[in-house]
mmCIF file of the N, C-alpha and C atoms, coordinates in Angstrom:
data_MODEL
# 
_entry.id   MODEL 
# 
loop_
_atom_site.group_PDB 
_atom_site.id 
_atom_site.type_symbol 
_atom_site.label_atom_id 
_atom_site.label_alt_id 
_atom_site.label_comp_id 
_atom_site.label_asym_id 
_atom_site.label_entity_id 
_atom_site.label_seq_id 
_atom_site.pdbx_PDB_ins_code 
_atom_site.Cartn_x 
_atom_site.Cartn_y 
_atom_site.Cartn_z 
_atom_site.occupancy 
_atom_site.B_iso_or_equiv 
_atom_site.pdbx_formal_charge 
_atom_site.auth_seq_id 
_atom_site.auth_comp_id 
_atom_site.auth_asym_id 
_atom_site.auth_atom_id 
_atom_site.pdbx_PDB_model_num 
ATOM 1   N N  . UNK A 1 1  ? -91.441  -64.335 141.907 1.00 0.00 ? 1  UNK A N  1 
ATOM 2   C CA . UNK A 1 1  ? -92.283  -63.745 140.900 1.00 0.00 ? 1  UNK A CA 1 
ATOM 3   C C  . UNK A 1 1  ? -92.214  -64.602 139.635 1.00 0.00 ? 1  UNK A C  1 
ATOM 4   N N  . UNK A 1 2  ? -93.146  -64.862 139.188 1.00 0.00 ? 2  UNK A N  1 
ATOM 5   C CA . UNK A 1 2  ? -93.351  -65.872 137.742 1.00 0.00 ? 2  UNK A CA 1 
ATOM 6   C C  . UNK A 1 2  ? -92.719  -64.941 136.814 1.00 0.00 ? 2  UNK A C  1 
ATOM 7   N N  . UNK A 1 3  ? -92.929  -63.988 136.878 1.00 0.00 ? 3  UNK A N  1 
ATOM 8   C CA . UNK A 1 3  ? -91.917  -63.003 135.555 1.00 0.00 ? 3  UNK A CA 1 
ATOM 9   C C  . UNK A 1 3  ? -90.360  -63.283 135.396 1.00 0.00 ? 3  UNK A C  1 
ATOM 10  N N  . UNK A 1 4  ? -89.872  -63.096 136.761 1.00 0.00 ? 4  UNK A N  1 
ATOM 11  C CA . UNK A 1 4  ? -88.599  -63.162 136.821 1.00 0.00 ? 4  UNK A CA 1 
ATOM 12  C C  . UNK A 1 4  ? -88.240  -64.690 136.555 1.00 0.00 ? 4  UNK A C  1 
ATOM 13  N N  . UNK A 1 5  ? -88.614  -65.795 136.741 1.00 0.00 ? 5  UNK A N  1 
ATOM 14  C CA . UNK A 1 5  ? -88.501  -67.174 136.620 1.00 0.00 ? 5  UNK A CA 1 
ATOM 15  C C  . UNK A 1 5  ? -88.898  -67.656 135.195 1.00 0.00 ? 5  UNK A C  1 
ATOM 16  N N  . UNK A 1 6  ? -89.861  -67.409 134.331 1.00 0.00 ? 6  UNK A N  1 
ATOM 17  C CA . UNK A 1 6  ? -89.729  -67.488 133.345 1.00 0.00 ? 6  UNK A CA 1 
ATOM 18  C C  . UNK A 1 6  ? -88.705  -66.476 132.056 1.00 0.00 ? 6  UNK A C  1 
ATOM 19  N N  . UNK A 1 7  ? -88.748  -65.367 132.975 1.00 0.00 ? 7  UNK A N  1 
ATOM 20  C CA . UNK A 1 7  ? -87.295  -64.785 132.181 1.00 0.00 ? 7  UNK A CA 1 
ATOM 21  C C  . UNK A 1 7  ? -85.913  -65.518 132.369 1.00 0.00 ? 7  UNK A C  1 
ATOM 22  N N  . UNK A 1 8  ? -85.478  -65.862 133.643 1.00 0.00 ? 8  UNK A N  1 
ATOM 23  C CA . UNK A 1 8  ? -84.535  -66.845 133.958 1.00 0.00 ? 8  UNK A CA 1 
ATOM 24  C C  . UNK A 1 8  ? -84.429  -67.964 132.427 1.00 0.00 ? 8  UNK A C  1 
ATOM 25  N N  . UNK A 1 9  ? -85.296  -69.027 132.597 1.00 0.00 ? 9  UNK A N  1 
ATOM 26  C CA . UNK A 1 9  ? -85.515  -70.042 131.698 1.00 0.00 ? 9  UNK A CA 1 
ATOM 27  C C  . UNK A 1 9  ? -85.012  -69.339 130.638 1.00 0.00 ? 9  UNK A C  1 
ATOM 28  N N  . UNK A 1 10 ? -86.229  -68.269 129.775 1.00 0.00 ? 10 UNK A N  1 
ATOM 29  C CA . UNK A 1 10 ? -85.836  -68.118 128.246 1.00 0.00 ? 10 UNK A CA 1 
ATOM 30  C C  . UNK A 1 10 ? -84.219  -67.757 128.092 1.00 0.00 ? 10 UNK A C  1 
ATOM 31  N N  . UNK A 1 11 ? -83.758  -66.971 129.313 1.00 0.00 ? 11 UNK A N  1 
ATOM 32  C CA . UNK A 1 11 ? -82.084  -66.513 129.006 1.00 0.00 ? 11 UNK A CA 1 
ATOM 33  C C  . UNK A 1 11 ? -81.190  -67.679 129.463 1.00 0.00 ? 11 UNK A C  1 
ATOM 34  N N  . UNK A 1 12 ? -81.978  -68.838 129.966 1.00 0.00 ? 12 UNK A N  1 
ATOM 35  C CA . UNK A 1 12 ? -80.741  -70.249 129.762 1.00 0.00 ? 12 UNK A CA 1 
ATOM 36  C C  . UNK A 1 12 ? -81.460  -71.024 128.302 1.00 0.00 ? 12 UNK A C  1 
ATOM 37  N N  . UNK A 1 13 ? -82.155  -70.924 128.112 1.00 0.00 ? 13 UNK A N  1 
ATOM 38  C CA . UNK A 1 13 ? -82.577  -71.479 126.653 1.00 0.00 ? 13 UNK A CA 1 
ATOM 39  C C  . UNK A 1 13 ? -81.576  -70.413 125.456 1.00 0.00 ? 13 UNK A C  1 
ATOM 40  N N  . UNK A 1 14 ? -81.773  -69.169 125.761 1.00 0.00 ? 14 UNK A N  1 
ATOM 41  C CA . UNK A 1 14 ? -80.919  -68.667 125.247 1.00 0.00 ? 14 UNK A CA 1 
ATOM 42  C C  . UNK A 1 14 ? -79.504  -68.818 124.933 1.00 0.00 ? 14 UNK A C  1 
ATOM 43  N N  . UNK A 1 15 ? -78.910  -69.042 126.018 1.00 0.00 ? 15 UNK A N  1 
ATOM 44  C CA . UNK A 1 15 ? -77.473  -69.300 126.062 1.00 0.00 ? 15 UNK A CA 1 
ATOM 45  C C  . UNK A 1 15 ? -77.191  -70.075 125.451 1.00 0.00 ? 15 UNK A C  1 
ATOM 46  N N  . UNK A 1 16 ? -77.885  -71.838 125.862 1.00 0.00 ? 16 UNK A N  1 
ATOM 47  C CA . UNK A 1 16 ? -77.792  -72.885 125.363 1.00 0.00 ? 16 UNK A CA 1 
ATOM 48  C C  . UNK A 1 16 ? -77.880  -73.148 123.550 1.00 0.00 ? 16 UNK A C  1 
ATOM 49  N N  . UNK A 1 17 ? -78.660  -72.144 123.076 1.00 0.00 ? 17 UNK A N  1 
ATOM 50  C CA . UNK A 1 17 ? -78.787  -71.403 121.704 1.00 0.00 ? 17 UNK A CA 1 
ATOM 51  C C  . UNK A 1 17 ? -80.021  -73.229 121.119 1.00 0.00 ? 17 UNK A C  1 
ATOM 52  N N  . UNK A 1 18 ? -80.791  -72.873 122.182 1.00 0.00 ? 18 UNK A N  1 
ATOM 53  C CA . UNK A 1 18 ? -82.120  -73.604 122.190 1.00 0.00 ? 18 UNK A CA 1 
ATOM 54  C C  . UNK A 1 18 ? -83.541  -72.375 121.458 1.00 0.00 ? 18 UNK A C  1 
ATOM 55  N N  . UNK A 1 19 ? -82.773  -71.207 121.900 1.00 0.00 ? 19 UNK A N  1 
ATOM 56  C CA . UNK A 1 19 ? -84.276  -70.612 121.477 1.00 0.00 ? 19 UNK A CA 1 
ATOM 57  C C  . UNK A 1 19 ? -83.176  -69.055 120.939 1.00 0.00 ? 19 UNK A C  1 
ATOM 58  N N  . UNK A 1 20 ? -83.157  -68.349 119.452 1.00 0.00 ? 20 UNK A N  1 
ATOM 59  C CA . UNK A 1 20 ? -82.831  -67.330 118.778 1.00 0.00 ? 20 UNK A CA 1 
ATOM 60  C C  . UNK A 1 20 ? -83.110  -66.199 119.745 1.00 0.00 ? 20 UNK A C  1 
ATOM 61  N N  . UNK A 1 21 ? -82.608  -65.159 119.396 1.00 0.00 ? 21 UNK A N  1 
ATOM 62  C CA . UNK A 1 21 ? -82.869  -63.833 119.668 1.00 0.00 ? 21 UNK A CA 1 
ATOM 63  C C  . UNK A 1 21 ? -84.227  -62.937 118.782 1.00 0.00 ? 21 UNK A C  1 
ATOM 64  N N  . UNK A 1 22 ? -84.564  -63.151 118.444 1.00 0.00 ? 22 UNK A N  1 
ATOM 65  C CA . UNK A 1 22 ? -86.027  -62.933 117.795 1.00 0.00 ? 22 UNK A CA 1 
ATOM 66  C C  . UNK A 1 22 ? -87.103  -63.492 118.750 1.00 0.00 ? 22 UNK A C  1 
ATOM 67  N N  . UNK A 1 23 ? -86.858  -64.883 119.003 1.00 0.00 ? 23 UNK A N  1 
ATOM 68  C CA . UNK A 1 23 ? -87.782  -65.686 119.816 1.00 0.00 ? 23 UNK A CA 1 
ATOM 69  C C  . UNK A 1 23 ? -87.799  -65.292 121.011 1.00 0.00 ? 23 UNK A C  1 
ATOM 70  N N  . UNK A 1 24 ? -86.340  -64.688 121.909 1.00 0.00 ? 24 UNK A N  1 
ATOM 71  C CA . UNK A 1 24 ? -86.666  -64.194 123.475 1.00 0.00 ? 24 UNK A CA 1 
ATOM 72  C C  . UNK A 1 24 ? -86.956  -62.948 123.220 1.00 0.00 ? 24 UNK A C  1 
ATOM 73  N N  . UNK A 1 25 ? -86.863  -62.111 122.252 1.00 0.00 ? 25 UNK A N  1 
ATOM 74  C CA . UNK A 1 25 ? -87.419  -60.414 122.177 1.00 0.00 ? 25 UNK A CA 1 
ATOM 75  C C  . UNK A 1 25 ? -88.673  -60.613 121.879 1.00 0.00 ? 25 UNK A C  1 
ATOM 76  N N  . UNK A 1 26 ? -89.309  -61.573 120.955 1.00 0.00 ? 26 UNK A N  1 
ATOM 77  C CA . UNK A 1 26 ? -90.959  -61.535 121.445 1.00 0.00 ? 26 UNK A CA 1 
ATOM 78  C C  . UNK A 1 26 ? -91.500  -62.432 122.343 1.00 0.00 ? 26 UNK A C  1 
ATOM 79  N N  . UNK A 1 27 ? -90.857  -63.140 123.237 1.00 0.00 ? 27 UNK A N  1 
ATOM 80  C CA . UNK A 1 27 ? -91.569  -63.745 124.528 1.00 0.00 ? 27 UNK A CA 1 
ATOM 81  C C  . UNK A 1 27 ? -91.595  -62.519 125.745 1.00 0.00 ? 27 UNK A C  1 
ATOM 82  N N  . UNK A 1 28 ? -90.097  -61.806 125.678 1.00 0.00 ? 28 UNK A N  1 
ATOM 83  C CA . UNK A 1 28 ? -90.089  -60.914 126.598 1.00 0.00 ? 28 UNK A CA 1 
ATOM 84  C C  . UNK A 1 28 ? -91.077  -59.565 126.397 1.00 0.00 ? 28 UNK A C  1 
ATOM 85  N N  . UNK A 1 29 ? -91.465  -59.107 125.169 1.00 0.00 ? 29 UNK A N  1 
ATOM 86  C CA . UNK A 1 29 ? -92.341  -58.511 124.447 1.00 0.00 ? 29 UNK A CA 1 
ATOM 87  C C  . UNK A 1 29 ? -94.032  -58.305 125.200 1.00 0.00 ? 29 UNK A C  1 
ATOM 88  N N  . UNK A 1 30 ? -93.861  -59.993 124.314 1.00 0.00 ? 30 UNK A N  1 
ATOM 89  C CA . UNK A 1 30 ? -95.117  -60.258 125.381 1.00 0.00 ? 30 UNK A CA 1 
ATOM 90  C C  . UNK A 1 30 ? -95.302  -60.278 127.093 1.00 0.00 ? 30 UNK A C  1 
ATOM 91  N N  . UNK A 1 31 ? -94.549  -60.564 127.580 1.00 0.00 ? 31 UNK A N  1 
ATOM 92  C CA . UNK A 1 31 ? -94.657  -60.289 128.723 1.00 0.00 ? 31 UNK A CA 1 
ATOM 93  C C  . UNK A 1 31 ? -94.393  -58.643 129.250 1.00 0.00 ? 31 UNK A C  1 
ATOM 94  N N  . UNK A 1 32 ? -94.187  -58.220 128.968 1.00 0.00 ? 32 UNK A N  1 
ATOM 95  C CA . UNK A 1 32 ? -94.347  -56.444 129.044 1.00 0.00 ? 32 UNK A CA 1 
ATOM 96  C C  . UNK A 1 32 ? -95.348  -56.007 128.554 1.00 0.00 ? 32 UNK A C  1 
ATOM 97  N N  . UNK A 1 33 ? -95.980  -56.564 127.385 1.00 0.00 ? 33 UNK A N  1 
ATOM 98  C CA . UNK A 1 33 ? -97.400  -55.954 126.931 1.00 0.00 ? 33 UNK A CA 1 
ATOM 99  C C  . UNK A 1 33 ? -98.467  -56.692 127.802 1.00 0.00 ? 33 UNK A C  1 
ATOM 100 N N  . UNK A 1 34 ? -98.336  -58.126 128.330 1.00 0.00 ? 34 UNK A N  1 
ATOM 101 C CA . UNK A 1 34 ? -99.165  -58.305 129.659 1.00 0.00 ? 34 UNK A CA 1 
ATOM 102 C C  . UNK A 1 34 ? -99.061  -57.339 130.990 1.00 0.00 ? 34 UNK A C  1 
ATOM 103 N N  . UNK A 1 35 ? -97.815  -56.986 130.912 1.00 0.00 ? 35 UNK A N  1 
ATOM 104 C CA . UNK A 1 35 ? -97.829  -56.499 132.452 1.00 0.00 ? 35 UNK A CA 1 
ATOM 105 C C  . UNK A 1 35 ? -98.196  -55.318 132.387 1.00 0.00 ? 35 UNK A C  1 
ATOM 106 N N  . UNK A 1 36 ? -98.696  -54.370 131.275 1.00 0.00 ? 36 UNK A N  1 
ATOM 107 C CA . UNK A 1 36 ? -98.494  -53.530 130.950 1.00 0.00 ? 36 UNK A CA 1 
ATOM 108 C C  . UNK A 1 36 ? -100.488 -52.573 131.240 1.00 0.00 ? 36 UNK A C  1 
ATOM 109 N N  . UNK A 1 37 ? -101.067 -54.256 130.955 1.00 0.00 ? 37 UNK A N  1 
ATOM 110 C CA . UNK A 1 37 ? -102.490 -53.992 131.654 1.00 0.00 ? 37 UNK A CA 1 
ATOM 111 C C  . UNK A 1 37 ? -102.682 -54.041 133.194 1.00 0.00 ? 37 UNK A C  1 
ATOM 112 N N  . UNK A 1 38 ? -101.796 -53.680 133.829 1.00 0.00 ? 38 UNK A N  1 
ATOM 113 C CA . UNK A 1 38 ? -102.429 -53.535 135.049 1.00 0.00 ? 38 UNK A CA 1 
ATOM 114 C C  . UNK A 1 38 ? -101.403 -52.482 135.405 1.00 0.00 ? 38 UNK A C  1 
ATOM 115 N N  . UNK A 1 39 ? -101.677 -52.190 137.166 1.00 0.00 ? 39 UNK A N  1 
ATOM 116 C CA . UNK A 1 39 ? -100.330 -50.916 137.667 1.00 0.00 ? 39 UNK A CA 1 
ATOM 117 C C  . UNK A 1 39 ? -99.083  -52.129 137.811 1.00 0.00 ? 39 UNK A C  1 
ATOM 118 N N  . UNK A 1 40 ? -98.371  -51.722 137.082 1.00 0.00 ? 40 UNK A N  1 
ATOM 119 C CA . UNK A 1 40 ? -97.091  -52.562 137.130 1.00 0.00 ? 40 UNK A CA 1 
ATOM 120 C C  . UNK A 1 40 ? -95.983  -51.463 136.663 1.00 0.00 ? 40 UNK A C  1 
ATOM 121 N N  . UNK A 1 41 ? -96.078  -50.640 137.234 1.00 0.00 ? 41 UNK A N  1 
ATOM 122 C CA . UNK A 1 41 ? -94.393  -49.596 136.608 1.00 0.00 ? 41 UNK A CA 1 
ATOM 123 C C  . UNK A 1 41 ? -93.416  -50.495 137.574 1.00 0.00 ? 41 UNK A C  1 
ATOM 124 N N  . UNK A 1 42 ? -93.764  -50.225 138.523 1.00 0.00 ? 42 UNK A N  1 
ATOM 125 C CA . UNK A 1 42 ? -92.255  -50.554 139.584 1.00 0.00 ? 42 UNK A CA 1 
ATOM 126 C C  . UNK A 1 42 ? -92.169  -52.167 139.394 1.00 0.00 ? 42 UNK A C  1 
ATOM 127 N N  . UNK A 1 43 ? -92.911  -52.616 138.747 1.00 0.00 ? 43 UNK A N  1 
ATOM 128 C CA . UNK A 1 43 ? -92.384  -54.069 138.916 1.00 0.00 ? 43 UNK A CA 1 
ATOM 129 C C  . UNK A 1 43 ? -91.449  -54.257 137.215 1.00 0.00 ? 43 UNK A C  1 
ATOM 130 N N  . UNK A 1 44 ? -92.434  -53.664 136.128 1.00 0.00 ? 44 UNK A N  1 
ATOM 131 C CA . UNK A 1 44 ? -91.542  -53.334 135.254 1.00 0.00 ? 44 UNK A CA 1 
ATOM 132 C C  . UNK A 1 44 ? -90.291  -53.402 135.441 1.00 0.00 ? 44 UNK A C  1 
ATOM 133 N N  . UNK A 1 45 ? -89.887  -51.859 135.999 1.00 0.00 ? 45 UNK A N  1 
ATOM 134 C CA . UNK A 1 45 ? -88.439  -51.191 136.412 1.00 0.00 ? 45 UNK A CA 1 
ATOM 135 C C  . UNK A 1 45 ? -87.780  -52.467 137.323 1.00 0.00 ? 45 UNK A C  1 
ATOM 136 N N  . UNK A 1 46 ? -88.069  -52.843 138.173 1.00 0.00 ? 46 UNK A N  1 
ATOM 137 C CA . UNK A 1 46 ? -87.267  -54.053 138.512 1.00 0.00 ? 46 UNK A CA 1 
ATOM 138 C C  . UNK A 1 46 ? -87.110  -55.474 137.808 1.00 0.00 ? 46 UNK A C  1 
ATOM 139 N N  . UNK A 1 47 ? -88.077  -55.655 136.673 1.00 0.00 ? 47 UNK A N  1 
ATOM 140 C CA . UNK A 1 47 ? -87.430  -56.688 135.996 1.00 0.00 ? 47 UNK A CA 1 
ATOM 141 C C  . UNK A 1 47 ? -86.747  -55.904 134.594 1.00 0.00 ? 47 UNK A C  1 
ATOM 142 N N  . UNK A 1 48 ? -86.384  -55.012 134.703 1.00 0.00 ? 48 UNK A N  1 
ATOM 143 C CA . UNK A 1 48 ? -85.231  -54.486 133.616 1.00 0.00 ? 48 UNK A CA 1 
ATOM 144 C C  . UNK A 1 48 ? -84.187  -54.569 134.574 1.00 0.00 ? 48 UNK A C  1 
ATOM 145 N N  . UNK A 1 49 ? -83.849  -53.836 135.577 1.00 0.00 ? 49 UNK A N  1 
ATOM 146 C CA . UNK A 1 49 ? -83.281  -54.222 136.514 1.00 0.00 ? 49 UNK A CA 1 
ATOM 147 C C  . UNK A 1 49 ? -82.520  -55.355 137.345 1.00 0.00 ? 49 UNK A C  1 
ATOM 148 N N  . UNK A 1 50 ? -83.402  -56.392 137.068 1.00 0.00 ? 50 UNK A N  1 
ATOM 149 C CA . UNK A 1 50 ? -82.787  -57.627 137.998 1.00 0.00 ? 50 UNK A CA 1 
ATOM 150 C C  . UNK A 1 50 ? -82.054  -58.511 136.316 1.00 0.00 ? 50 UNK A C  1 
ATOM 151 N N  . UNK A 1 51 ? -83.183  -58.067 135.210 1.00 0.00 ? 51 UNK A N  1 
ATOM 152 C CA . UNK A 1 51 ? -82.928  -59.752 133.980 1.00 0.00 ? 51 UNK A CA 1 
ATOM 153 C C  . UNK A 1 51 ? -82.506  -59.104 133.144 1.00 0.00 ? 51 UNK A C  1 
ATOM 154 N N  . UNK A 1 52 ? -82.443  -59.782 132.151 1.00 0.00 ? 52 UNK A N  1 
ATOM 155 C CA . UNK A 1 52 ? -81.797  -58.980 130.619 1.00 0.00 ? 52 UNK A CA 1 
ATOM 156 C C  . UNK A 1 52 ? -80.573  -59.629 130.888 1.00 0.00 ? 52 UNK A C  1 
ATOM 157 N N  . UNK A 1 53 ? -79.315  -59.801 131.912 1.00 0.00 ? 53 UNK A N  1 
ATOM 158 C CA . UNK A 1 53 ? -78.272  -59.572 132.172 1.00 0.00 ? 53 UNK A CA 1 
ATOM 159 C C  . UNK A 1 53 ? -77.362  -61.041 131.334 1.00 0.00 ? 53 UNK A C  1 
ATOM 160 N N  . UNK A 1 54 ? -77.447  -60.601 129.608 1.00 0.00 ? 54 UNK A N  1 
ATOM 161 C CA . UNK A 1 54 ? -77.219  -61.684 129.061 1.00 0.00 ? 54 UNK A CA 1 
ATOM 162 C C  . UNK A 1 54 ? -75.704  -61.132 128.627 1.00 0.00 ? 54 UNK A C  1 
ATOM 163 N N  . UNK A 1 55 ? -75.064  -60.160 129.133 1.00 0.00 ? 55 UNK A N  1 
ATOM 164 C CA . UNK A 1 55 ? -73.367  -59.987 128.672 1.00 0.00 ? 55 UNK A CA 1 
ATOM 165 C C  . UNK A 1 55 ? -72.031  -60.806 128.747 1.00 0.00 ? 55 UNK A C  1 
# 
């Protein structure tokens, strides 16, 4: 899924402290307000689910 793979990237750009926390809360933003025009709940719920996992 292109969602999950470009979330990948921004949370190693992240780490690497290539790209702020402002900058991945509105890339990830945007990509929820895209997915958000079509039926996408369950795919939603599985990319909260699978990404984020920056602890």
């Amino acid at each position: 899924m292109r969602v999950r793979r470009r979330v990948r990237r921004l949370e190693a750009k992240y780490r690497q402290g290539r790209i702020d926390d402002v900058q991945l809360v509105q890339s990830v933003s945007s990509m929820l307000g895209h997915m958000s025009h079509a039926n996408t709940f369950a795919a939603r719920r599985q990319f909260f689910a699978d990404s984020l996992r920056m602890g």
